[in-house]
N, C-alpha and C positions, 0 to 999 in steps of 0.2 A: 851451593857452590857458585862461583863468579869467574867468570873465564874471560881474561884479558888479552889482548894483544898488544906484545913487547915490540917500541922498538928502540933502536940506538943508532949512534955514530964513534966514531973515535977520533975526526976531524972535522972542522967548523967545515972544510970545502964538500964534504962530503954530506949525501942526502939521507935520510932517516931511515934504517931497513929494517924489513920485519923480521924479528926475531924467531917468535914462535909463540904459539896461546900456554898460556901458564892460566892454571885451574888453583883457584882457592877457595875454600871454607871462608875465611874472614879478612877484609878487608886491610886489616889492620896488620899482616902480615906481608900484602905488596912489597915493601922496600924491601926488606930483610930475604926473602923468597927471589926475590929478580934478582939482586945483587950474589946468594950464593947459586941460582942456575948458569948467571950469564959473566959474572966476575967484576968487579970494581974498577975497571981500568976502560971506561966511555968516558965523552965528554959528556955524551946527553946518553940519557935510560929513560923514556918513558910508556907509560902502559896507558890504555886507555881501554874499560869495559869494553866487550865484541860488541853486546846488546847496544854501544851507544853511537858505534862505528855507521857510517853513512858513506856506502858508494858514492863513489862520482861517476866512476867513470869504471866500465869495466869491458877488456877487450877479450873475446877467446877465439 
């Protein structure tokens, strides 16, 4: 399994927010899988492996 994190916009002025991790078996499924969890209606949708995700910066 390959656990992604989604994220999107619905206007160019606005910033990228995280969605939520979506869990897949095969890669090859991404598009199809994000577009019926999160709906068709961003301008931008995109995911990017966790494993490949790199802190910058983290406050708590």
């Amino acid at each position: 399994m390959t656990r992604y994190q989604v994220y999107g916009r619905k206007a160019y002025n606005e910033p990228l927010t995280l969605l939520a991790p979506l869990e897949l078996a095969d890669d090859a499924e991404l598009k199809t899988q994000a577009l019926d969890k999160y709906g068709d209606d961003w301008i931008e949708l995109v995911a990017a492996r966790e494993e490949d995700v790199t802190e910058v910066a983290l406050k708590r």
